[in-house]
C-alpha positions in Angstrom: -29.9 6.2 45.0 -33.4 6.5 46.4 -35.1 3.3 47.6 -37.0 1.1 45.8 -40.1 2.4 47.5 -38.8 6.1 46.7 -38.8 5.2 42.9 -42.2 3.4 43.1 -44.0 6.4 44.5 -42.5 8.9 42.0 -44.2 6.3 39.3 -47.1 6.4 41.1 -46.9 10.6 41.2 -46.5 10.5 37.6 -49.4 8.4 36.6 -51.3 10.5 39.3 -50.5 13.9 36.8 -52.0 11.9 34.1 -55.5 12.5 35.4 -57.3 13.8 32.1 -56.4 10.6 30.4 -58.6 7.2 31.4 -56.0 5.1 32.1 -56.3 1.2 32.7 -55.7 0.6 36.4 -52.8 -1.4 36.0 -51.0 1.7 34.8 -50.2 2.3 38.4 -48.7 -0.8 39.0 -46.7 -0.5 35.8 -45.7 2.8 36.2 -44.2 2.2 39.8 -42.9 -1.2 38.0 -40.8 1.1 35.0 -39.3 3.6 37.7 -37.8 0.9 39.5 -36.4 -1.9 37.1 -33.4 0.1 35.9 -32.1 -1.1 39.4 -32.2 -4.4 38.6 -28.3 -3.5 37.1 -27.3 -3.4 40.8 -27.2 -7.3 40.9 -24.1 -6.9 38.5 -22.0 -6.0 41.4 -21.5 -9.8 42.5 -20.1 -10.4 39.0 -17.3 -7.9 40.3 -16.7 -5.3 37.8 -15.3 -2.1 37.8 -17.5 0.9 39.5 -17.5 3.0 36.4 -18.3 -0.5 33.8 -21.0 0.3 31.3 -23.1 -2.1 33.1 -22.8 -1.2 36.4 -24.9 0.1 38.2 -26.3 3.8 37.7 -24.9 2.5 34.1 -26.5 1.6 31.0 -29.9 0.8 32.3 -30.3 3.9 33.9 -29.7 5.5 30.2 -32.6 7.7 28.8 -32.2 4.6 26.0 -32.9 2.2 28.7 -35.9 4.3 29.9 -37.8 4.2 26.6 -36.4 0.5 26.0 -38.4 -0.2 29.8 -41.5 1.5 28.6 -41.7 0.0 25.8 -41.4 -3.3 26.4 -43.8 -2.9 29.6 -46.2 -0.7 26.9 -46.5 -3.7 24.9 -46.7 -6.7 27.3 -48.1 -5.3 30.0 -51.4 -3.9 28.0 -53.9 -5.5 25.8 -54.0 -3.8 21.7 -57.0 -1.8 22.5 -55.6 -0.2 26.0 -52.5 0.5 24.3 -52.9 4.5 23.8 -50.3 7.2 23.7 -51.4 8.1 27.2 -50.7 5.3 28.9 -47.0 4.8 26.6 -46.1 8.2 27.7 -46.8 7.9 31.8 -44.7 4.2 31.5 -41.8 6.4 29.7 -41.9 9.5 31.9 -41.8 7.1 34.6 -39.2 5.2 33.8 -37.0 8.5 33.1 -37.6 9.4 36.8 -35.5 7.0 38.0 -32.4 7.8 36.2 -33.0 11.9 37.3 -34.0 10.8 40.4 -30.6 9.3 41.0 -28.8 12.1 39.8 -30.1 14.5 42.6 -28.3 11.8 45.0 -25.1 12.4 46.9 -22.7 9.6 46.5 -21.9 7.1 43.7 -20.4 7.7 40.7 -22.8 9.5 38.6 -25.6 8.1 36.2 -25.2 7.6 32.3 -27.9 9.2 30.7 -26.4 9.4 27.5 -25.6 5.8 27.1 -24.9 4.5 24.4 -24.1 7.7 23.1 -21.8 9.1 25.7 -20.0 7.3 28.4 -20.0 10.2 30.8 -22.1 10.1 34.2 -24.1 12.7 35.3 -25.0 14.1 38.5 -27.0 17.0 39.4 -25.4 20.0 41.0 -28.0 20.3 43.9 -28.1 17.0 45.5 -31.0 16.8 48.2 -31.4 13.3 48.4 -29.3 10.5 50.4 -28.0 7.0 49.2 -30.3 4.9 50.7 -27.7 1.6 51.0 -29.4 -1.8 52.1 -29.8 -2.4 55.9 -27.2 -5.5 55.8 -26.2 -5.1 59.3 -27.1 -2.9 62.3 -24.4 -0.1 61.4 -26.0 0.7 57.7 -29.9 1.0 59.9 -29.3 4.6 61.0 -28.4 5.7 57.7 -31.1 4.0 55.6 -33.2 5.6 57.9 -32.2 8.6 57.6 -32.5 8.5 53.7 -35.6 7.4 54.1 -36.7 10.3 55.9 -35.0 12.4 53.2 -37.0 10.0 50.2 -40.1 11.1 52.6 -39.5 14.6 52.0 -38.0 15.1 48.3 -40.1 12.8 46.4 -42.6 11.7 49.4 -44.1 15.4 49.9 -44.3 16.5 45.7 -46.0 13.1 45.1 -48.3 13.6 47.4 -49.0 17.2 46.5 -49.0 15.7 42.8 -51.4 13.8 43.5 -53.6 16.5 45.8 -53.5 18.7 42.5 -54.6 15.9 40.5 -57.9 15.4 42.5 -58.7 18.4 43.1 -58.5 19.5 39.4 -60.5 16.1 38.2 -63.1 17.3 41.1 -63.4 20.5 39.6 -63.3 19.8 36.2 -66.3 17.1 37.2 -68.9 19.3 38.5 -71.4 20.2 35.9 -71.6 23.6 35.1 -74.7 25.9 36.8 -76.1 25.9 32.9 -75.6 21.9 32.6 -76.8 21.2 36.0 -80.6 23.2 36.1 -82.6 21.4 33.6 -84.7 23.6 30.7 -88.0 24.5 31.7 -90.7 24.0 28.8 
């Protein structure tokens, strides 16, 4: 699975390609929030079950059910009635679907249940750029989160930022007044 920081910046990328919208600021912060709290099922590993349980992680709350279920409940506490528009519901969802493709195009684990609860069977990409990034517990784990770090830095790091170049450049365009619009009529 990418990092936490990984799954934040792809939320961030997304809200980024929703630049024709006017999106409340805390978008961002809910965005990045939605693409990482399906991980939250990784604290079910202390209670001990099974790798492949339906609650495990990369399980049920890494569904596309889960996704929407995330977003939605984000969508409506996280905005006031009138800044809750179909823009901002959409970025929170797309967002929160990252995370479960995201950890698809990982090597390692057991696969991620997308189709939950509707199918049982974990999914994993057949290209699988990105690394595991496992926590840094002790000094022997250090080298490889590292290393998936660099590889987070270059799978998601690099198209996020380009994303996000794209983005500005196109709301810096689309800005500038046109030559008509910007030479006022003579009487």
């Amino acid at each position: 699975m990418p990092s936490l920081l990984g799954h934040a910046v792809a939320g961030l990328a997304i809200t980024s390609a929703f630049h024709r919208e006017k999106l409340p600021r805390r978008t961002w912060a809910l965005a990045a929030v939605c693409a990482m709290a399906p991980d939250l099922d990784w604290f079910v590993g202390f209670l001990h079950v099974h790798r492949g349980h339906a609650f495990n992680h990369r399980g049920a709350a890494h569904s596309l059910f889960a996704a929407l279920l995330i977003a939605t409940v984000v969508f409506f506490l996280g905005f006031r009635r009138d800044q809750r528009r179909w823009g901002v519901g959409l970025c929170l969802a797309v967002a929160a679907v990252s995370h479960g493709l995201l950890d698809a195009c990982t090597s390692g684990g057991v696969g991620v249940a997308l189709f939950m609860p509707f199918s049982d069977t974990r999914w994993a990409c057949v290209w699988q750029p990105g690394w595991v990034a496992p926590l840094p517990m002790g000094h022997e784990h250090v080298h490889t989160f590292l290393a998936s770090l660099w590889s987070e830095a270059f799978w998601i790091g690099l198209p996020a930022l380009l994303m996000a170049s794209w983005g500005r450049l196109i709301r810096r365009v689309s800005l500038r007044p046109a030559l008509s619009e910007a030479v006022p009529e003579s009487l």
